[in-house]
N, C-alpha and C positions, 0 to 999 in steps of 0.2 A: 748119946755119944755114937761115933762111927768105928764101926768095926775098920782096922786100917785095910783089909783087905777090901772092904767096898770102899773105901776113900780110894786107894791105888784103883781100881778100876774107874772110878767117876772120873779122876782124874785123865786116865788113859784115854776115856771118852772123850773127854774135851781135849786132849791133844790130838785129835782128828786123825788119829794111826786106823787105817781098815787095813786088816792082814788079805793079804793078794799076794799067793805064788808064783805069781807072773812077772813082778816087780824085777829090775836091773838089781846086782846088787850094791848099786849106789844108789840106786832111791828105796831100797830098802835100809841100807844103813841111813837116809837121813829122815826116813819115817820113823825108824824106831831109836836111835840115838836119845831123844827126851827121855821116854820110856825107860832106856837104859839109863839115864841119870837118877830118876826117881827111883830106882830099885833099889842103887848101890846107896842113893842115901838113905834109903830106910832102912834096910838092911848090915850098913857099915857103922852108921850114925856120924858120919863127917862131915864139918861144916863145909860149909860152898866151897869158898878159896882154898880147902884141904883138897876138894875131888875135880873142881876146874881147871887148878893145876897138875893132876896126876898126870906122868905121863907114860906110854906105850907100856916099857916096861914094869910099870908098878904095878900092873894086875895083872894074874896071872890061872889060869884053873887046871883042877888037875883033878879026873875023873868029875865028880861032884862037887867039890871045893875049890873056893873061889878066894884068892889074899889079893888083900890091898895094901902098897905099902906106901905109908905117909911118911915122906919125907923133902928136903927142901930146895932138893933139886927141879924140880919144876918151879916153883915159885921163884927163884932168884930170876927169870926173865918177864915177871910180873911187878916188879920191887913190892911184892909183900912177903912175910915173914909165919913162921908155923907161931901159932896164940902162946905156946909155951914152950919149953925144954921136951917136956911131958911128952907135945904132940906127936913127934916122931915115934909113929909105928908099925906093926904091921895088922892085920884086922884081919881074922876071916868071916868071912860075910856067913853066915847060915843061912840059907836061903832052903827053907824045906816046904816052899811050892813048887812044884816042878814045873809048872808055867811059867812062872816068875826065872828059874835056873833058866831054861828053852832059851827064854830072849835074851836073855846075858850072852848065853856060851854063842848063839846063832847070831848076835851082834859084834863079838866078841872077833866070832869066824869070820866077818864081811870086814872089820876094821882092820885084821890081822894083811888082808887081800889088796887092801888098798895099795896104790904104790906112791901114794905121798911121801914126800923125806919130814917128815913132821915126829917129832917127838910126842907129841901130847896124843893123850889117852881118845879127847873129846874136840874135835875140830868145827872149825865154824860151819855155816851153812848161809849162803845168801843165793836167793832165787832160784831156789832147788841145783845149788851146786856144791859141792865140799870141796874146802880149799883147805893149806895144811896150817893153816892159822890155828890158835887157840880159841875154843868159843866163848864168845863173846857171855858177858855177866847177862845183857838183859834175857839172854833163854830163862838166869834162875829166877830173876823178876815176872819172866811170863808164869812159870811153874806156880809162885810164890802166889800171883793173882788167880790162879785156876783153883788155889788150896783153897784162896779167900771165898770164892765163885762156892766151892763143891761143898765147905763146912758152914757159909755163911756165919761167921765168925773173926775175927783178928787171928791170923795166923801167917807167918812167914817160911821159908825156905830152912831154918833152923826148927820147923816145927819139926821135922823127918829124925832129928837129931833125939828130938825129945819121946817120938814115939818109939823109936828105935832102943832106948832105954826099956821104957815100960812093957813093949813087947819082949824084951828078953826075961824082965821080970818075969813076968807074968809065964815065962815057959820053960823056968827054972825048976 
């Protein structure tokens, strides 16, 4: 079995991110944008359409800590719906790699800079440009195939969800 912390890096590998301080900070945010999706869904445990819809204001950090809040104000311009009553909430993410923290809050910093009028959290990206669109589903279909690639096994975009449990288990 894969320790998820070498799973997240194999993956990182294969999303082809080389960190370069030289980077604009818009091709920095759209090298590490993926990176920043895979964090929050390990670390949040929310399904896709929970955190592709998130928008600006739903995440937020403050010192070390990181909330996310699910709710269905982003999705009503996707016509899909939160999976239960339940789903609405707020999440704080534990994120206790400080690697793992870095790229969030340093992502976090170049997204806040931008000056798209774009609500959403996570904006598209076509031919290394950011536009204030919502991004697009196939990036989690890419992620989804990189998991299949890195575990050689059946596993989906919901797989983050399920390790995401078991990692908090296990560090209870």
């Amino acid at each position: 079995t894969f320790s998820i912390f070498f799973l997240i890096c194999l993956v990182f590998k294969k999303l082809k991110f080389k960190d370069n301080k030289n980077m604009t900070y818009k091709i920095r945010y759209i090298k590490i944008q993926n990176k920043v999706i895979v964090l929050l869904a390990f670390y949040s445990g929310l399904r896709k359409n929970e955190l592709r819809s998130r928008q600006l204001k739903d995440l937020y950090i403050i010192d070390n800590n990181i909330y996310l809040d699910v709710n269905a104000d982003g999705m009503k311009n996707l016509s899909i719906s939160l999976k239960t009553s339940n789903a609405k909430r707020r999440v704080q993410l534990m994120i206790d790699n400080m690697e793992h923290l870095a790229i969030v809050k340093e992502w976090m910093n170049i997204r806040l800079t931008l000056k798209f009028k774009s609500n959403y959290l996570f904006l598209k990206i076509v031919d290394n440009k950011i536009f204030s669109k919502i991004i697009d589903e196939e990036v989690f279909d890419k992620i989804t195939f990189i998991i299949k690639k890195v575990t050689q096994r059946y596993a989906t975009f919901h797989s983050f969800r399920h390790s995401f449990a078991t990692y908090r288990l296990q560090n209870i």
